[in-house]
mmCIF file of the C-alpha atoms, coordinates in Angstrom:
data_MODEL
# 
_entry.id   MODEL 
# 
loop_
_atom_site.group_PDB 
_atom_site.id 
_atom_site.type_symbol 
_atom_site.label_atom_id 
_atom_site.label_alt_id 
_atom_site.label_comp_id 
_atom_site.label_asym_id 
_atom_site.label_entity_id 
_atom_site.label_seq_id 
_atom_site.pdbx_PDB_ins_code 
_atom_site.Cartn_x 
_atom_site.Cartn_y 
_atom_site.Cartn_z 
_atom_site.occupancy 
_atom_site.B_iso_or_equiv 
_atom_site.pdbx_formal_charge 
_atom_site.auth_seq_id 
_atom_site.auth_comp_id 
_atom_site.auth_asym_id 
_atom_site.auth_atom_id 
_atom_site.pdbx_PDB_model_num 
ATOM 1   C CA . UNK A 1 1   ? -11.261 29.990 51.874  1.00 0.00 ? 1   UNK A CA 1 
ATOM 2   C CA . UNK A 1 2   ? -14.910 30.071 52.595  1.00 0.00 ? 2   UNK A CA 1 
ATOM 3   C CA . UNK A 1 3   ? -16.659 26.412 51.998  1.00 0.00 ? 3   UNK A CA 1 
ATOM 4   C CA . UNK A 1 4   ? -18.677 27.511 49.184  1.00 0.00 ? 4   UNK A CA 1 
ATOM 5   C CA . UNK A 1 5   ? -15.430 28.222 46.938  1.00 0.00 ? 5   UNK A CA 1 
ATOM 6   C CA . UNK A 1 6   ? -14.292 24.517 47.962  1.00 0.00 ? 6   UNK A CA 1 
ATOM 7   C CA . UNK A 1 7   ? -16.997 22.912 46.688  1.00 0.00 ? 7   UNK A CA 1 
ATOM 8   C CA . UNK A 1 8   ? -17.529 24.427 43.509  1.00 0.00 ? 8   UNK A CA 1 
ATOM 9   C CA . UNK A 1 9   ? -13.198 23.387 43.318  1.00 0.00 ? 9   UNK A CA 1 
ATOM 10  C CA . UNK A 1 10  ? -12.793 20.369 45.151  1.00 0.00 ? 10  UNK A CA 1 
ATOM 11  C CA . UNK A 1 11  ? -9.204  19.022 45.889  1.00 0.00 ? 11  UNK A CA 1 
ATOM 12  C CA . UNK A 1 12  ? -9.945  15.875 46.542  1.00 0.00 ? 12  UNK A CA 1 
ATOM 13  C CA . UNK A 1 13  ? -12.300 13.263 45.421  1.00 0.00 ? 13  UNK A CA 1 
ATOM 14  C CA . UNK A 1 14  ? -14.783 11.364 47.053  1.00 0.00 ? 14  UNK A CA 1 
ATOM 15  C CA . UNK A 1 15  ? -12.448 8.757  47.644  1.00 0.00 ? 15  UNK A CA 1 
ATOM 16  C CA . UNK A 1 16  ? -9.892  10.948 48.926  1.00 0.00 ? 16  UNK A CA 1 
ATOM 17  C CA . UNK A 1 17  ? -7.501  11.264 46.675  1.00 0.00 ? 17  UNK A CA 1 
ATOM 18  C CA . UNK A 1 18  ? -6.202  14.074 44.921  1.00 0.00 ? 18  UNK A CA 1 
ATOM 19  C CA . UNK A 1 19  ? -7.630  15.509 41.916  1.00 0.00 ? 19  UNK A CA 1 
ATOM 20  C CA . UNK A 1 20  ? -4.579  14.688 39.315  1.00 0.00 ? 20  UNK A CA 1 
ATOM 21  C CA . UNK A 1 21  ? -4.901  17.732 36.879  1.00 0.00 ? 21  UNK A CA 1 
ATOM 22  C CA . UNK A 1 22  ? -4.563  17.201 33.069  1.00 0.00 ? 22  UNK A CA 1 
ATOM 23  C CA . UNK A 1 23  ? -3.358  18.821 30.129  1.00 0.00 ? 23  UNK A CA 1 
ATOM 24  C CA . UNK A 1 24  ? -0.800  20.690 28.461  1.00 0.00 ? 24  UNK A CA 1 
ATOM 25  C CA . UNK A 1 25  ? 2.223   22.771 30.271  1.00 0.00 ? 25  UNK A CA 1 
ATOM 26  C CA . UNK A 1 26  ? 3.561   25.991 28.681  1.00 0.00 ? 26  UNK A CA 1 
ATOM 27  C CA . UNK A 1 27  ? 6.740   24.972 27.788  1.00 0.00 ? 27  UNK A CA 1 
ATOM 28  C CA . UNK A 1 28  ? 5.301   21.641 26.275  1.00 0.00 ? 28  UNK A CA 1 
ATOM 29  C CA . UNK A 1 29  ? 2.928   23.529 24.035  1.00 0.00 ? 29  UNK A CA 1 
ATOM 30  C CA . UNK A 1 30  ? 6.348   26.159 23.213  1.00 0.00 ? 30  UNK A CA 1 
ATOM 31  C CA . UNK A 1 31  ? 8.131   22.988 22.315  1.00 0.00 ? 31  UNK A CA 1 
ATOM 32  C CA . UNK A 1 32  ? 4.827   21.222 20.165  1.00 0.00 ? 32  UNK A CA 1 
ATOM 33  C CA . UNK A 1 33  ? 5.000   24.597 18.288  1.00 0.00 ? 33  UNK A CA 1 
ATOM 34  C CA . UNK A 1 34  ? 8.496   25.213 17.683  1.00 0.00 ? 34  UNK A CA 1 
ATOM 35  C CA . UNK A 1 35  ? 8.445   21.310 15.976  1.00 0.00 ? 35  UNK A CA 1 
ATOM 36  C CA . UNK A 1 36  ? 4.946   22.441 14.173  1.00 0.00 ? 36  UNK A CA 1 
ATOM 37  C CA . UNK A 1 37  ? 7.019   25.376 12.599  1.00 0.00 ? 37  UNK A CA 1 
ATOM 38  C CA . UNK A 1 38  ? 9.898   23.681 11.603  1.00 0.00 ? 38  UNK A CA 1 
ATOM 39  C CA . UNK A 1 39  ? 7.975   20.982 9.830   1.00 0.00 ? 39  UNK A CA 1 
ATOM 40  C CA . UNK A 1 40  ? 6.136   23.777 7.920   1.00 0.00 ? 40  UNK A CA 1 
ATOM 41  C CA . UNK A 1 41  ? 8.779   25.660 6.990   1.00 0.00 ? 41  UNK A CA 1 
ATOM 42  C CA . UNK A 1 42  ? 10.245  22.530 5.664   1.00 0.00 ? 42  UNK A CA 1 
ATOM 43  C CA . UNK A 1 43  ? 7.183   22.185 3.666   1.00 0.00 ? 43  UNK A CA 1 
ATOM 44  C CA . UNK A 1 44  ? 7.473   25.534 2.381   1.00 0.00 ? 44  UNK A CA 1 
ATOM 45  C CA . UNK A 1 45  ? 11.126  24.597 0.907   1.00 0.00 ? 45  UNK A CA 1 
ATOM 46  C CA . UNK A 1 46  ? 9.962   21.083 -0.316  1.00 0.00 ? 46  UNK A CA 1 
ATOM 47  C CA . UNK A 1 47  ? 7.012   21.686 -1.882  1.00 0.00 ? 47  UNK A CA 1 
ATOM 48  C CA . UNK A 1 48  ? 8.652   24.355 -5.095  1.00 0.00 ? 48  UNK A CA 1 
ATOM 49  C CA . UNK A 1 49  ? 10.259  21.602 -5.655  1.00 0.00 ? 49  UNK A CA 1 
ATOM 50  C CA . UNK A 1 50  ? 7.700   19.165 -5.836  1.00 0.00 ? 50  UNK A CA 1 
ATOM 51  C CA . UNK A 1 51  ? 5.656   21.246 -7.797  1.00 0.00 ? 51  UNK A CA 1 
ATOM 52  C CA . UNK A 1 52  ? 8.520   21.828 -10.373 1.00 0.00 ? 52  UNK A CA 1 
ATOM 53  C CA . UNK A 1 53  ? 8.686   17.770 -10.603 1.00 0.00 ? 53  UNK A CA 1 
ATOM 54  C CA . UNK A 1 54  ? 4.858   17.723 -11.412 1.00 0.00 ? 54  UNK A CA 1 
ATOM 55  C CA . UNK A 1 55  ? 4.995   20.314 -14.046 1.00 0.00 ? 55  UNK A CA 1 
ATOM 56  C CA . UNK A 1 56  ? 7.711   18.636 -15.712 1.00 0.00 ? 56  UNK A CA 1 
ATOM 57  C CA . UNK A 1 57  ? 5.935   15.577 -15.881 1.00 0.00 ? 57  UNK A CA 1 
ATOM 58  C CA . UNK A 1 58  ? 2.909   17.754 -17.786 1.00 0.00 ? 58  UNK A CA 1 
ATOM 59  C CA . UNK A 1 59  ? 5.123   18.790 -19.880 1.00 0.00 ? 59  UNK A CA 1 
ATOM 60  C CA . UNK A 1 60  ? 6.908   16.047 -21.101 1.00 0.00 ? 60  UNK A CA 1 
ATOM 61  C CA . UNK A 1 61  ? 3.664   14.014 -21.969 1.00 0.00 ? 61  UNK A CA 1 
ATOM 62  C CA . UNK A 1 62  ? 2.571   17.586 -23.869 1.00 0.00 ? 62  UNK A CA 1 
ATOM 63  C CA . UNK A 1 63  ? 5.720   17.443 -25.395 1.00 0.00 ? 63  UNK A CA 1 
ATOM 64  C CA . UNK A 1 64  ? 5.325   14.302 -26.776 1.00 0.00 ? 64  UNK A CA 1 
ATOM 65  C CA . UNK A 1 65  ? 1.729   15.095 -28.242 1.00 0.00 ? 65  UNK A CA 1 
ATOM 66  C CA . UNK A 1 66  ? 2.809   17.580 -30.050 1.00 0.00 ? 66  UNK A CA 1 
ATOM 67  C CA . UNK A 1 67  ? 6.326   16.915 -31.456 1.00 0.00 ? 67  UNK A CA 1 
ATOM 68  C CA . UNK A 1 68  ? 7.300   13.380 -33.792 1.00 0.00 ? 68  UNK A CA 1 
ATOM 69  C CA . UNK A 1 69  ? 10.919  14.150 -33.751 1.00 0.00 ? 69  UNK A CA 1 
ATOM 70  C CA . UNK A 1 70  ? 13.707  14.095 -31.571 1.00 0.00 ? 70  UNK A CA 1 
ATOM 71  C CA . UNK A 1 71  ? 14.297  17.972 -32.167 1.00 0.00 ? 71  UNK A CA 1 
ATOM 72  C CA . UNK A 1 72  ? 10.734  19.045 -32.073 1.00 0.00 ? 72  UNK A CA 1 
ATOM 73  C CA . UNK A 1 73  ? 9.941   17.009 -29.102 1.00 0.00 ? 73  UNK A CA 1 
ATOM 74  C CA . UNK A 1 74  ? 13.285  19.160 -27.318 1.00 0.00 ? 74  UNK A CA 1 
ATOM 75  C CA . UNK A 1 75  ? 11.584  22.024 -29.108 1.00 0.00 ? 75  UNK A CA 1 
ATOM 76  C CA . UNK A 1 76  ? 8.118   21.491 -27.349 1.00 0.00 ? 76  UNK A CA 1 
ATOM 77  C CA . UNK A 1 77  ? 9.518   21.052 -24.236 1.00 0.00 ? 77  UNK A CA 1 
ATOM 78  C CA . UNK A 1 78  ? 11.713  24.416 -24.426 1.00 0.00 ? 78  UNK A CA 1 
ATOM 79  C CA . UNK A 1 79  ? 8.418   26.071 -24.828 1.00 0.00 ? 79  UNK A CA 1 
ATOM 80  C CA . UNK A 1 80  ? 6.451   24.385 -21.940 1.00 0.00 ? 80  UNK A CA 1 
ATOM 81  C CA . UNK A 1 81  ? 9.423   24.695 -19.831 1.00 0.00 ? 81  UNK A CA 1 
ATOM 82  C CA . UNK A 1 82  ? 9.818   28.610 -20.169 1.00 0.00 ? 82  UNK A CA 1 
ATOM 83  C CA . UNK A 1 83  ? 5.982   28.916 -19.341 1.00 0.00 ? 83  UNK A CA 1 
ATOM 84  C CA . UNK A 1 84  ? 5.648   26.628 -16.431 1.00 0.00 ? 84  UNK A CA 1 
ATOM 85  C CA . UNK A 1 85  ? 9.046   28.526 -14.859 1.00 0.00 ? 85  UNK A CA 1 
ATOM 86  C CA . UNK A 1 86  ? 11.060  24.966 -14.907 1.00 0.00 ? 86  UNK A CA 1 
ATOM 87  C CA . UNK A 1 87  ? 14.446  25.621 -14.360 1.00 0.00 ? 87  UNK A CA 1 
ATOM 88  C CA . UNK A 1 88  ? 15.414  22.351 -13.371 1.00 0.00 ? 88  UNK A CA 1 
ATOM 89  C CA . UNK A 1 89  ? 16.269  21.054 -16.781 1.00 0.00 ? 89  UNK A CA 1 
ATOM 90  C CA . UNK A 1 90  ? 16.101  21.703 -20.282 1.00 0.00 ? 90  UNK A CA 1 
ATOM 91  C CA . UNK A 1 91  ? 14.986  19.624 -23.705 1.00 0.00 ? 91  UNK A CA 1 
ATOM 92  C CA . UNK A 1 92  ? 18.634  18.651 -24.226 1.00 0.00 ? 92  UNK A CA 1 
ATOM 93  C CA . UNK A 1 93  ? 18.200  16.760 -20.644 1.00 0.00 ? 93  UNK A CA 1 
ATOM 94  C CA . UNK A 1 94  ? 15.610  14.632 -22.083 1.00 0.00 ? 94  UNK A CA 1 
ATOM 95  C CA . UNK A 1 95  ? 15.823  11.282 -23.048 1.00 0.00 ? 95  UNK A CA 1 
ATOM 96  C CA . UNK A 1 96  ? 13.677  10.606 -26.079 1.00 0.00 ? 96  UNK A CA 1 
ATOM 97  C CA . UNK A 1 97  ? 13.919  6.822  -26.977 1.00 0.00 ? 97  UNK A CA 1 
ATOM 98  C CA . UNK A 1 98  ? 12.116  5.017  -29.950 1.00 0.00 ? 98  UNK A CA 1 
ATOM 99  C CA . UNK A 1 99  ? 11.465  1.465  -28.532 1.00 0.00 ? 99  UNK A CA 1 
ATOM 100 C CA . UNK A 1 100 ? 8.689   -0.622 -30.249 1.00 0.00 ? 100 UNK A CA 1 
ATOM 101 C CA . UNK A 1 101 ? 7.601   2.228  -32.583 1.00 0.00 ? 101 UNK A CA 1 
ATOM 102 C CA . UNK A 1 102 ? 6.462   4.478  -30.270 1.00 0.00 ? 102 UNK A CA 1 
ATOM 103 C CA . UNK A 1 103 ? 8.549   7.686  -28.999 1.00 0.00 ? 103 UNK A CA 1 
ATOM 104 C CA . UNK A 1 104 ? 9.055   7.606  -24.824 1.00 0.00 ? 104 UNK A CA 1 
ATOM 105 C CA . UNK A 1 105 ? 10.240  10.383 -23.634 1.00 0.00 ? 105 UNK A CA 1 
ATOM 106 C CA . UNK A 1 106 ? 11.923  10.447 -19.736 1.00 0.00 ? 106 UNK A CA 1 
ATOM 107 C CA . UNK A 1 107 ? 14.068  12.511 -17.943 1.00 0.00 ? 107 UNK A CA 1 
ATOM 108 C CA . UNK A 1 108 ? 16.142  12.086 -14.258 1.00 0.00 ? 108 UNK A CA 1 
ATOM 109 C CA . UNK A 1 109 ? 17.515  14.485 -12.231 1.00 0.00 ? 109 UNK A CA 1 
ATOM 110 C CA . UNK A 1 110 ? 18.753  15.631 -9.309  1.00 0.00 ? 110 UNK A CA 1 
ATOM 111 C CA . UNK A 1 111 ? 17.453  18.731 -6.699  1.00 0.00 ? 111 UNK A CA 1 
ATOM 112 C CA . UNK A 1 112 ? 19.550  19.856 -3.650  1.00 0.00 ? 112 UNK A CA 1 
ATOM 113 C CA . UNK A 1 113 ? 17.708  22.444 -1.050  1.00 0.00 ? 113 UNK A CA 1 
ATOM 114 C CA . UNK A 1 114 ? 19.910  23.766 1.297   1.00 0.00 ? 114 UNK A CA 1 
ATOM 115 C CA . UNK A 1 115 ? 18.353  23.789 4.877   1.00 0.00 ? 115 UNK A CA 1 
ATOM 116 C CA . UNK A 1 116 ? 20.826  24.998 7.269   1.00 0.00 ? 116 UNK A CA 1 
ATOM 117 C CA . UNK A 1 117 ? 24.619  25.789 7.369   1.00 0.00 ? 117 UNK A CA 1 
ATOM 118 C CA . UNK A 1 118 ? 25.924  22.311 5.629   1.00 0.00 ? 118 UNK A CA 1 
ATOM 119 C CA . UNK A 1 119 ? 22.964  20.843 5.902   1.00 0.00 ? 119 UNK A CA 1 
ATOM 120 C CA . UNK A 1 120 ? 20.639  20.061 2.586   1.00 0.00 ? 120 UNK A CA 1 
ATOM 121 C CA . UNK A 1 121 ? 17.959  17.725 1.666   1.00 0.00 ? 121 UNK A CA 1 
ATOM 122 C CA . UNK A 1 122 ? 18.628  15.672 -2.117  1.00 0.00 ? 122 UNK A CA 1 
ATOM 123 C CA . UNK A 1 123 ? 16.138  14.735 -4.232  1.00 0.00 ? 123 UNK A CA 1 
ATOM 124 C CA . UNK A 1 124 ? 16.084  11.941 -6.848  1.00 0.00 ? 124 UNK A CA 1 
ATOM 125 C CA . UNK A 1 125 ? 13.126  12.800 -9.031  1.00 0.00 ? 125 UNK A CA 1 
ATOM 126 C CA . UNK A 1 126 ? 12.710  10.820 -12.727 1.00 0.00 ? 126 UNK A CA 1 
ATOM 127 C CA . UNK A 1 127 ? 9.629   10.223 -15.111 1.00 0.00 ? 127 UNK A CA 1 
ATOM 128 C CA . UNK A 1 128 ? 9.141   8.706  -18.484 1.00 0.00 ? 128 UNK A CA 1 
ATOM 129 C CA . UNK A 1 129 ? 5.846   8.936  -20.717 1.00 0.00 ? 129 UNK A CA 1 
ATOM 130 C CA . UNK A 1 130 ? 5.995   5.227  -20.557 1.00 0.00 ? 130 UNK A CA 1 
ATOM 131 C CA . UNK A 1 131 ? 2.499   3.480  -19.114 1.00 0.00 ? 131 UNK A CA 1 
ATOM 132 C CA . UNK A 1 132 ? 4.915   2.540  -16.043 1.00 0.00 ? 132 UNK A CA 1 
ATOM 133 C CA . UNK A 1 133 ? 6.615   5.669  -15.466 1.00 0.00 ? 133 UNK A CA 1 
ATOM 134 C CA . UNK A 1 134 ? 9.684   5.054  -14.923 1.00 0.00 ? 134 UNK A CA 1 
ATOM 135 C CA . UNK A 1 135 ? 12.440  6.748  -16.544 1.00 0.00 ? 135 UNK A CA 1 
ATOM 136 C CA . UNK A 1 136 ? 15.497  4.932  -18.018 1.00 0.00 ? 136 UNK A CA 1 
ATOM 137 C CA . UNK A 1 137 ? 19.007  5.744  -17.011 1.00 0.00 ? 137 UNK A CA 1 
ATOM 138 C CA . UNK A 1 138 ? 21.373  8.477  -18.313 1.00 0.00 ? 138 UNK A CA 1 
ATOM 139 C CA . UNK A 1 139 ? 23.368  7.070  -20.975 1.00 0.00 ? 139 UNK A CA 1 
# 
């Protein structure tokens, strides 16, 4: 090496010691991006799901809008539910209650997705048209 080309890349510093290099190795950037797939994949199985929970919830307050009895609120949500693709549940699911003269309707259920082999991820998911939201239990 010609002493131009070491001092445009010095080894050492001024002090003398080494220049310690910094950043990233190849196989630690492979393994950052194998764990950056697997959490988006993961994402890509959890969020159907999610989504299916939300439109649910849409549905059962729409439900309740436009039905004022037990059948016709079941009715309502039959309707929403074959347009919104919910296949979670069904209007016989629901739980319509008539506590204090006003109609809540809530629902609770459960959704498994399989991740690997044996392995699966469970879901509790529940909501109620009540102004707290949650649902009551199963009877």
């Amino acid at each position: 090496m010609d002493a131009r080309s070491r001092e445009k890349h010095p080894t050492r510093l001024p002090t003398g010691l080494p220049i310690r290099q910094r950043g990233i190795s190849l196989v630690g950037l492979i393994l950052i991006l194998a764990v950056l797939a697997m959490l988006i994949l993961l994402g890509f199985k959890i969020l159907p799901a999610y989504l299916e929970y939300r439109a649910i919830s849409t549905a059962i307050v729409s439900a309740k809008a436009e039905g004022a009895t037990v059948r016709e609120i079941r009715s309502a949500f039959d309707r929403s539910a074959g347009a919104a693709y919910i296949a979670s549940i069904s209007g016989k699911d629901l739980i319509i209650d008539n506590d204090s003269g006003e109609i809540e309707v809530s629902f609770s259920y459960q959704k498994k997705i399989p991740l690997v082999g044996p392995a699966s991820l469970v879901f509790d998911y529940a909501g109620s048209t009540a102004k707290g939201g949650a649902a009551k239990p199963a009877e």
